[in-house]
N, C-alpha and C positions, 0 to 999 in steps of 0.2 A: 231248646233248639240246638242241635249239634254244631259245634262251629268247625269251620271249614280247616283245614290243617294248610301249613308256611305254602306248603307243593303247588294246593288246588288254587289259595291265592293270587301265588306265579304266574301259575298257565291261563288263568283266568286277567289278569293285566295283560300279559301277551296275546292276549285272544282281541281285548277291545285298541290293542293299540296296533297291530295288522288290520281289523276289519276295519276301517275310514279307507283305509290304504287301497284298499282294494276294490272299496265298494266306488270310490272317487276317480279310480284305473278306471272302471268300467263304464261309467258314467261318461268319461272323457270321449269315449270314441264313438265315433258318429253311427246312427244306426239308418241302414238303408232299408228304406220301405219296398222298395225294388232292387232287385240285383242286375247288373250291368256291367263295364268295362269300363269304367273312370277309372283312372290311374292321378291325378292331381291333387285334389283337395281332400277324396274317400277315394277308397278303391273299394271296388267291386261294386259301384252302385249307376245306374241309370247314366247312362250319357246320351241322350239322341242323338247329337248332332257329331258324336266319337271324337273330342276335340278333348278329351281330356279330363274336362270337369263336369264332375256330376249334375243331373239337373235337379232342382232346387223341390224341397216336399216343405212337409208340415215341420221336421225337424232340422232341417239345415236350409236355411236362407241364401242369396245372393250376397251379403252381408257379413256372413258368415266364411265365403269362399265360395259358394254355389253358383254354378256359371249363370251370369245375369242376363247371355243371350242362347238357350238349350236350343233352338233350331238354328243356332248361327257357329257357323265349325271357325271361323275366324275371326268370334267375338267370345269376349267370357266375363268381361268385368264394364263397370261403369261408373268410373270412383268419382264421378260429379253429379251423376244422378241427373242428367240431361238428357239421356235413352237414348245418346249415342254414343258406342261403346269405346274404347279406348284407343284400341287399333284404330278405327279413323279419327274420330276424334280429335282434330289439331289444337284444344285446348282439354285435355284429361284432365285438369285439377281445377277447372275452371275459374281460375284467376283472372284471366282476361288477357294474360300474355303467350303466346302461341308457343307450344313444346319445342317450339324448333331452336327458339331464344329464349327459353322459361331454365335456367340454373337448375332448379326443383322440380323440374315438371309433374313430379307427382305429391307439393307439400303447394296449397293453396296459399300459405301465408308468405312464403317468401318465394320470388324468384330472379332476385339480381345479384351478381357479386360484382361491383365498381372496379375495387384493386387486385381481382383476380388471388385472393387469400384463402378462397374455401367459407368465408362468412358473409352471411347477407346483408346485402345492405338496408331492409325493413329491419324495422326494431320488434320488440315484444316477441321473440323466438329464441328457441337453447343457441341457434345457430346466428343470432342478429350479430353484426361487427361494432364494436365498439368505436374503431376508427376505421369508417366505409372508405375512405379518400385516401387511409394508408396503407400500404400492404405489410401483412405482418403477420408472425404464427403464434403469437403470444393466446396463452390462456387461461392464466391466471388472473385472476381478480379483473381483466380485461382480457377479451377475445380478440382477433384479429388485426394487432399493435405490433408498431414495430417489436420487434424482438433480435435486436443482433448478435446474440450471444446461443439465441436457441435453445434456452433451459427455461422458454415459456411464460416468464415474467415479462411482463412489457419495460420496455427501460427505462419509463418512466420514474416506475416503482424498483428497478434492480437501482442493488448499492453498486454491481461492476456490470455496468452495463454491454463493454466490449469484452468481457469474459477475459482477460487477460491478467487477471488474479491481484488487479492493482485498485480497490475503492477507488471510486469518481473523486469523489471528495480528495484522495491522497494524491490521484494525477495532476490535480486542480491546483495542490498546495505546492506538487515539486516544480510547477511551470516557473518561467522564471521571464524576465525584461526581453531574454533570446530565444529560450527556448518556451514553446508554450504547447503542453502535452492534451488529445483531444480523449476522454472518456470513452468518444464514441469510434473510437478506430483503433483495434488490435495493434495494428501496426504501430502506432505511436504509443508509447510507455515507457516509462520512465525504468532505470534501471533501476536492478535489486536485485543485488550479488548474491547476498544470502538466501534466496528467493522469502524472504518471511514476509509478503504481502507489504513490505513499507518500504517506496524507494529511498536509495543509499542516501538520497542529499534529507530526507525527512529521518534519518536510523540513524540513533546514536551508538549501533553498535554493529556494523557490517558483514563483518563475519560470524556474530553469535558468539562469540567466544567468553562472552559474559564482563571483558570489559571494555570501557566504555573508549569511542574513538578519542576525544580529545586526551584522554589517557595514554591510549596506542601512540597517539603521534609525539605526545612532549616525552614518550619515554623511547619512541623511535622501533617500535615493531609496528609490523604489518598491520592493516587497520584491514583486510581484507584475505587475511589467513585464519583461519582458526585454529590451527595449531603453534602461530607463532605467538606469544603474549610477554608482554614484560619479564615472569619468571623465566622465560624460556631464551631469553635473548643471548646468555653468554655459558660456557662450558657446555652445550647441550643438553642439559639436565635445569631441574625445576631449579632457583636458586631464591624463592622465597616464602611466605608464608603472612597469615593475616592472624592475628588473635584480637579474640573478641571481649576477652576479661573474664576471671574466672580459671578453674581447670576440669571442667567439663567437658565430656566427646564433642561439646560445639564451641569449645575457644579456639581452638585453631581451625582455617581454613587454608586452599588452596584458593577455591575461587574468588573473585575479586567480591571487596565491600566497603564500602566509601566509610562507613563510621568506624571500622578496625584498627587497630594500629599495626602498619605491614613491619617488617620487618624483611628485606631483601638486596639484595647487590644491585638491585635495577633502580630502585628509591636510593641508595647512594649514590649511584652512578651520578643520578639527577641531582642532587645537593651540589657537588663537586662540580657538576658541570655548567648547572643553571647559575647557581648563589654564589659560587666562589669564581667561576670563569672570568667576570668583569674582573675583579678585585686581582685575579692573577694577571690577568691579560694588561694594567695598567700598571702593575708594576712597572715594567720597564719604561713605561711613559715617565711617571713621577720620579726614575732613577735621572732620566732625560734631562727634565725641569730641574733636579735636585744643584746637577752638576754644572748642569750650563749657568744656574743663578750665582755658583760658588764659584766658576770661573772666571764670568763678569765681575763677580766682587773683588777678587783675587788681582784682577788687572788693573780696576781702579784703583786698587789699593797702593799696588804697585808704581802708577801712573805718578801718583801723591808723593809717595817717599822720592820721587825723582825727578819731580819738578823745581825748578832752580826759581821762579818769578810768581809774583802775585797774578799776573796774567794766564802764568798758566794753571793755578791753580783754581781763578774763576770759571775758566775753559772746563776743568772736570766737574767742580760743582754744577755747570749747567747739566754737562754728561750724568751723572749719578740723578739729578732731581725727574731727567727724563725717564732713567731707569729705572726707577721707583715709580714713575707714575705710568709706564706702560709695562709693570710688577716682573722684570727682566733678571731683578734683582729683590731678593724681601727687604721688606721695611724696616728688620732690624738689621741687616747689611749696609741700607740707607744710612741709620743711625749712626752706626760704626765709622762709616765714611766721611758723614759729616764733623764726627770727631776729630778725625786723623786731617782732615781741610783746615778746621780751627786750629789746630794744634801745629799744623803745616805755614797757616799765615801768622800767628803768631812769630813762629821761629823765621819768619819772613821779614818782620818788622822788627825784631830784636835780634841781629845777626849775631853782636857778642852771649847769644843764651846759647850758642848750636855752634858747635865746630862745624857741619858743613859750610853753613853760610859763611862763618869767618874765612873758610878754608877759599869761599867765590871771592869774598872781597878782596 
């Protein structure tokens, strides 16, 4: 047997893959058994009644499109099958609700819409409302739901319900004792300077600037610039840096990272400022305390060597035991003093040991 050569094969696939094509074209169009002036359903075929639609034969039915009333020029159809035709008909889908009030008038299974949404309120249809009592354009996973954002999800199931680019959930968490933000109203929304979806009081980092606010604030740049950052805070230029250990293209960094050891003028600043500032700033307190404890002492002391009487010598001992006990004076100033009190009565009671005394008697 000759076999057919690559060519005849071709034209031979092309042959059976056009003729369906074309045999199914011709098949599709309606054939009139009579010729006539329908122009609706066929043209050129039998219309008696010249209203448009052909009258009905052995291959095209009422069913089909065939006008269901051929001697009636102001009937054609009869989509309930009650043999009166639509035009009058004040039930066409014969539901039992009258076309005047029927939503559907021509779908038998539904014809009310409660909330005025476009969905019905019968169930078991593409068009049944999920929520007949709400009105709502949603039609996602639920038809006819509220939907206030208008991207079709019902809000039930949206994570942002008011479309305001803020999760429920986050409006929820930034509410506070005063303020208390609604999911369900655009208008209310909590701020977000950076716009990153997470308002400021939930965002640990405001401006994006990659570090973190409690950072920004104890080093005292903007927590709400992204160009200003701790490196940036003094000469105008970058004045720091982070390395990560190692000397690899990734030990050193600009951008912020908490396990790094930085290395900058802005982390100095902060040392001198934070850890040393009490300890400078009390200096001159303790300079205060120092002098005023040494000048009290210096007076008692003085008070002692120029007391002439045991009287008056009790008189400073009470003086001193008070200053010591409301610490005006230190405890070893105390000691001192009650030294020089002893040493004072002493030469008190043995006048010939001490030229002054001798010098009173």
């Amino acid at each position: 047997m000759k076999q057919l050569s690559t060519a005849h094969v071709c034209i031979f696939s092309l042959f059976l893959l056009l003729m369906p094509t074309s045999v199914g074209a011709e098949d599709s169009t309606p054939v009139c058994e009579t010729e006539g002036d329908s122009t609706m359903d066929r043209v050129g075929c039998l219309d008696t009644d010249g209203d448009g639609w052909s009258d009905p034969d052995a291959s095209w039915n009422a069913s089909m499109g065939a006008d269901a009333f051929p001697d009636n020029e102001s009937e054609h159809r009869d989509l309930d099958g009650d043999g009166i035709g639509d035009e009058a008909d004040p039930d066409m889908d014969g539901d039992g609700v009258g076309d005047e009030v029927d939503v559907w008038p021509e779908d038998s299974v539904i014809w009310s819409d409660g909330d005025g949404d476009g969905y019905a309120d019968q169930s078991l249809h593409s068009l049944s409302d999920n929520c007949p009592h709400i009105y709502g354009k949603s039609r996602i996973r639920l038809k006819g739901c509220s939907d206030l954002d208008g991207d079709f999800m019902p809000d039930e199931y949206d994570d942002d319900a008011d479309g305001d680019g803020i999760r429920n959930e986050m409006e929820r968490s930034a509410s506070s004792g005063t303020i208390l933000y609604d999911p369900y109203n655009a208008k209310s929304t909590p701020l977000d300077s950076d716009q990153d979806t997470i308002p400021d009081v939930l965002d640990h980092d405001n401006d994006n600037d990659g570090w973190p606010d409690d950072v920004e604030l104890d080093r005292g740049s903007d927590i709400y610039d992204e160009d200003e950052t701790p490196f940036t805070l003094y000469f105008g230029l970058n004045t720091g840096i982070f390395y990560a250990g190692g000397l690899t293209g990734e030990s050193f960094s600009l951008e912020y990272h908490a396990d790094s050891m930085e290395f900058s003028v802005s982390g100095v600043m902060e040392i001198v400022f934070e850890e040393l500032v009490i300890p400078l700033l009390l200096i001159p307190v303790y300079l205060g305390v120092f002098f005023s404890r040494r000048n009290e002492f210096l007076r008692c002391l003085n008070r002692i060597e120029e007391a002439m009487t045991i009287e008056e010598l009790n008189e400073i001992e009470k003086v001193v035991n008070n200053f010591v006990k409301e610490r005006r004076i230190k405890v070893y100033h105390g000691l001192v003093l009650r030294n020089a009190l002893e040493e004072a009565e002493s030469d008190c009671r043995n006048p010939s040991a001490n030229s002054k005394w001798l010098q009173e008697e």
